[in-house]
N, C-alpha and C positions, 0 to 999 in steps of 0.2 A: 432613693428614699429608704433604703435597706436600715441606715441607723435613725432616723426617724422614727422609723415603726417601732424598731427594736426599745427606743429612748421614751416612746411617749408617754408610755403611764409614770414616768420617774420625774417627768418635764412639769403632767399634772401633780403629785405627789412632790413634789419639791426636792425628791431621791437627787433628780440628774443637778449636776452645775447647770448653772445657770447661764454661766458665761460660755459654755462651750455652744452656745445655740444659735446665735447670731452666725459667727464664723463656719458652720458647719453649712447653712443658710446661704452662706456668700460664696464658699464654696462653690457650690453646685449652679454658682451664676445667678442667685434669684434677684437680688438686689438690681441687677441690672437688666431685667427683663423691663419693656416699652419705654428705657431710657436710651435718646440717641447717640448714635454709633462715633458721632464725631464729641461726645462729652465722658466716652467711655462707654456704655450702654451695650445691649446685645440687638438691638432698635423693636421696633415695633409701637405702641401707644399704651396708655393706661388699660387701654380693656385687657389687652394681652398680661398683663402683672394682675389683673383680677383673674385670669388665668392661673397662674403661679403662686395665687395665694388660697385659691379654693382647689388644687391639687394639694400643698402642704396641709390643709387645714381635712384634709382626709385620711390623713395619717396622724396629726395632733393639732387640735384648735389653739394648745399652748404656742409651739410653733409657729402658728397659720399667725395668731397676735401678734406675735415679733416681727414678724414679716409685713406683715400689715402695718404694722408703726413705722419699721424703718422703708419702706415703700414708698409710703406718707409723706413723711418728711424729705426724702430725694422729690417728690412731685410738686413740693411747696419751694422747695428751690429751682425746679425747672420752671413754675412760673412766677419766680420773684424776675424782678425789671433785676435786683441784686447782682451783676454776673461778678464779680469781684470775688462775692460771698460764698456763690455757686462754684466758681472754678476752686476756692479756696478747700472746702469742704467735702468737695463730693468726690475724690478717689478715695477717702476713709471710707465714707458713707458704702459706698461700692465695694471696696474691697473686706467690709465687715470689720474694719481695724478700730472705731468706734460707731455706737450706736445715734441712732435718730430718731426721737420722740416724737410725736405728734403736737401732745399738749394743750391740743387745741379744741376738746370737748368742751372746756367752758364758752369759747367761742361761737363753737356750734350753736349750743342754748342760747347766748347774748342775743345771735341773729335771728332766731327764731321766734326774742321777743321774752325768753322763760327763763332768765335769769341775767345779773348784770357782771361787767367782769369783774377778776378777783385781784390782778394785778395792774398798777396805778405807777405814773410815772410822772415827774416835779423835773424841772431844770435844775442843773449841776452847781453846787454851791460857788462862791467866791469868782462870778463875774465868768466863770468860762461859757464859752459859745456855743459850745456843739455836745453833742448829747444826752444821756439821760440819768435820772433816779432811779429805780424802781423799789416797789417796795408789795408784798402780796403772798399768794401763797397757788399751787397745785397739788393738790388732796390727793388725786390719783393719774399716776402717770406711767405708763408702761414701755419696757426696752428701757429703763435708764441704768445701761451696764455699769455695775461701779469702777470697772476698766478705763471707763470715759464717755459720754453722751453728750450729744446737742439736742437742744429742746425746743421747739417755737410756741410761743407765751405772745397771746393776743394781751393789749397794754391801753388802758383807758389814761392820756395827758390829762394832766389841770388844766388843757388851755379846752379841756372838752372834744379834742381831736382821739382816734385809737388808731394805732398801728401792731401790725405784727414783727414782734422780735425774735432772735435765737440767742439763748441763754447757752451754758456750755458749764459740765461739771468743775471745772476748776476757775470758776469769774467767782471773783471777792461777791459777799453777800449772797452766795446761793450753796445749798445745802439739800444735800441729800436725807430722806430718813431712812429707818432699816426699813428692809420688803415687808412688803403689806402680808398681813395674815390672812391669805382668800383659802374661802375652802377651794377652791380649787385652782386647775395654771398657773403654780406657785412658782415655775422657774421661766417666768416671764420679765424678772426685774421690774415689777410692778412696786414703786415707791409712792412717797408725797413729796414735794419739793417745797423748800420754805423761802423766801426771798428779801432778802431785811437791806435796803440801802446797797444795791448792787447797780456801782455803773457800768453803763453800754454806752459802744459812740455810735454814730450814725452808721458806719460800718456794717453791723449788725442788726441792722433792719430789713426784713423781708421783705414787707412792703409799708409806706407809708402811711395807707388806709385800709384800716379794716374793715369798714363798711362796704368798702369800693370789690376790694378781690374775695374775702371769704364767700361770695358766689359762685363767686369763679371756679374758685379750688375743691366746694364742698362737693362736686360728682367725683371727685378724687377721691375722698374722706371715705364718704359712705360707699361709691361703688367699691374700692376696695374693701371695706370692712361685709360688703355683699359678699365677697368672696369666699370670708370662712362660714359663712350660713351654705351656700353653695355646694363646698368641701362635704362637712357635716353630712346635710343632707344625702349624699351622691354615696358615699359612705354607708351611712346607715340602710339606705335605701337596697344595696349590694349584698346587704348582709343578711336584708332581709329575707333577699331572692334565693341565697343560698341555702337560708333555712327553712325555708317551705317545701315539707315536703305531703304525702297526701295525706294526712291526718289535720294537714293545715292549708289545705290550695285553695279554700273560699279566699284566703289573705290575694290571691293573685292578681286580684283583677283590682284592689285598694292599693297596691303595690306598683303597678302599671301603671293607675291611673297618676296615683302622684308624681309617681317618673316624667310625665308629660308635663303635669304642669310645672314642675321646676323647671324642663327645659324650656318653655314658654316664659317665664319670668328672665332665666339665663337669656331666650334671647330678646328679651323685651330692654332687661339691664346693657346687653353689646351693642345694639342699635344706640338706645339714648346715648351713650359713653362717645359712643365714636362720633355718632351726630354734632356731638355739643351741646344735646337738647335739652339734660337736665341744667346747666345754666339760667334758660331762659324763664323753665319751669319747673323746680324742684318737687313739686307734688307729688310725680309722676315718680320720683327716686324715694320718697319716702316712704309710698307706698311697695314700690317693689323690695325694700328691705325689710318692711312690716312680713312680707308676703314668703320672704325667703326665712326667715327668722321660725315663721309658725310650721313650713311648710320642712324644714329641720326637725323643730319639736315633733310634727307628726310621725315623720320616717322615723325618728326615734322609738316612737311607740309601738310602730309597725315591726321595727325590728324587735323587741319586745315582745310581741305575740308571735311572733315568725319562732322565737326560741323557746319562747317557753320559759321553765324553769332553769335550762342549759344556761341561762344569761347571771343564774343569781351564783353561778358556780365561780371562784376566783381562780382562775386556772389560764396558767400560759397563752395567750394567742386571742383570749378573748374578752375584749373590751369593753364589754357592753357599758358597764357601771360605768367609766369612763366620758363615752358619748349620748350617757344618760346628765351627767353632770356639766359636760359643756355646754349639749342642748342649753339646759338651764343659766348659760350666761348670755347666750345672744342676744335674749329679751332687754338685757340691763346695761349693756354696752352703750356706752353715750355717740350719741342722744339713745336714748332706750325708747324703747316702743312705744312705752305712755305718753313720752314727749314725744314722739313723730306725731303718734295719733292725737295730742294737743295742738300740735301747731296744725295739722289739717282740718280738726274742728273748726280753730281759728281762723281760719282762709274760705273755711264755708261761710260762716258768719257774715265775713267783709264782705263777701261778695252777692251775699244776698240781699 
């Protein structure tokens, strides 16, 4: 993690390439952590790469995002029925030689009820049989190297059926824009993707329904994306401890305490993951990301008073400003918090 640490304010700051981040990621084997050992993998399960992405996201949440996207996508090919598509795909995927998108936050929200999709799919002109149209758009989409990417793009049919598809940087009708201008984690290859009349054959389908597996796959989504809240926090929380010293040890005992309960969320998120239990019941995952997100933001603050004025200094080695500013994205990560905390309103409601 030596260049990582060294890389991360440049990664946030948009200094570092962008493209050198994936590879350096695959490197060090992340990509293939909880993927199985006979598919290429270094084996273990999803909780274990929520491991691997909340250690990266300790050293930079710009990082920890890349990794989380292209995680994402190797786990939505492990459980596509696809294997044709899977085998075809995933020694790049693995080996960091092209990027893997997510894509699939407008998805997220579709299932949740709080928005509809954006990409729409018609049958192929002049009588042929098999595959698709598409036509739509992804506003924000992250890890799309302009080296090369795969995307999965949830796809609402005319016949009123959706499925999930993978689009790929170089298919006719899809277009990349330049990176977003985020104040921060600029060298994330965070894009918009536009999609005008781009066909796909059946080939390229992940799975037939989306209503069916985005269940499935979402403790994948979000428990990974738990992981850079996880990092963050574990992080901050380290730094706080080092900086209290007795002009500051009332901090100790807010400092401790929060340390526990991260690790009570950590292992509340390894239980469900391995269980399978957020499947049955997502609540229970919405909540623990609400929980890891705030519970970030707080360490944050705690390191903050732990330093003092020492934090507002721009000086080699110390980060603060930094993981002052990531803090500040975890909230808005889709789904964002407002929509977790929406669709759980919404579930209290039904059920009352």
């Amino acid at each position: 993690m030596t260049w990582l640490e060294e890389a991360a304010d440049g990664l946030d700051t948009g200094a570092q390439d962008p493209s050198a981040v994936l590879p350096a990621l695959a490197a060090a084997g992340l990509p293939r952590v909880g993927v199985p050992l006979d598919l290429g993998g270094s084996g273990g399960d999803v909780a274990d790469a929520v491991t691997s992405v909340a250690a990266v996201s300790a050293h930079s949440l710009a990082a920890g995002f890349v990794l989380w996207s292209q995680r994402t996508y190797i786990e939505y090919l492990l459980q596509s029925p696809n294997g044709a598509l899977r085998n075809r795909l995933l020694p790049d995927l693995l080996e960091g030689r092209v990027a893997g998108a997510t894509g699939l936050s407008n998805a997220m929200k579709f299932l949740a009820g709080l928005e509809g999709l954006q990409i729409t799919a018609k049958p192929p002109a002049h009588g042929e049989s098999s595959g698709f149209i598409l036509d739509g758009k992804m506003p924000w989409v992250t890890n799309l190297r302009v080296e090369g990417f795969h995307v999965a793009a949830a796809v609402a049919h005319a016949d009123g059926s959706t499925f999930i598809a993978s689009l790929s940087h170089d298919d006719e009708g899809v277009t990349r824009s330049a990176d977003l201008d985020l104040m921060a984690m600029r060298s994330t290859s965070t894009a918009a993707i536009g999609i005008s009349g781009a066909p796909i054959g059946p080939d390229r389908v992940i799975h037939p329904d989306a209503h069916e597996w985005l269940p499935e796959v979402r403790p994948a989504f979000l428990g990974l994306q738990c992981g850079m809240s996880i990092g963050l926090a574990r992080r901050s929380l380290d730094e706080a401890t080092a900086s209290v010293g007795a002009g500051r040890s009332v901090l100790k005992e807010p400092i401790a305490a929060l340390t526990r309960t991260l690790a009570e969320q950590e292992r509340q998120l390894d239980r469900g993951l391995r269980a399978a239990a957020f499947q049955r019941n997502a609540a229970p995952l919405f909540q623990i990301r609400i929980a890891l997100a705030e519970i970030a933001a707080e360490a944050v603050a705690l390191e903050l008073q732990a330093s003092g004025g020492r934090a507002y200094l721009a000086v080699p080695g110390r980060a603060f400003a930094r993981r002052w500013r990531e803090a500040a994205f975890l909230p808005v990560i889709t789904p964002s918090l407002v929509q977790l905390k929406t669709a759980l309103a919404a579930q209290e409601r039904n059920a009352a």
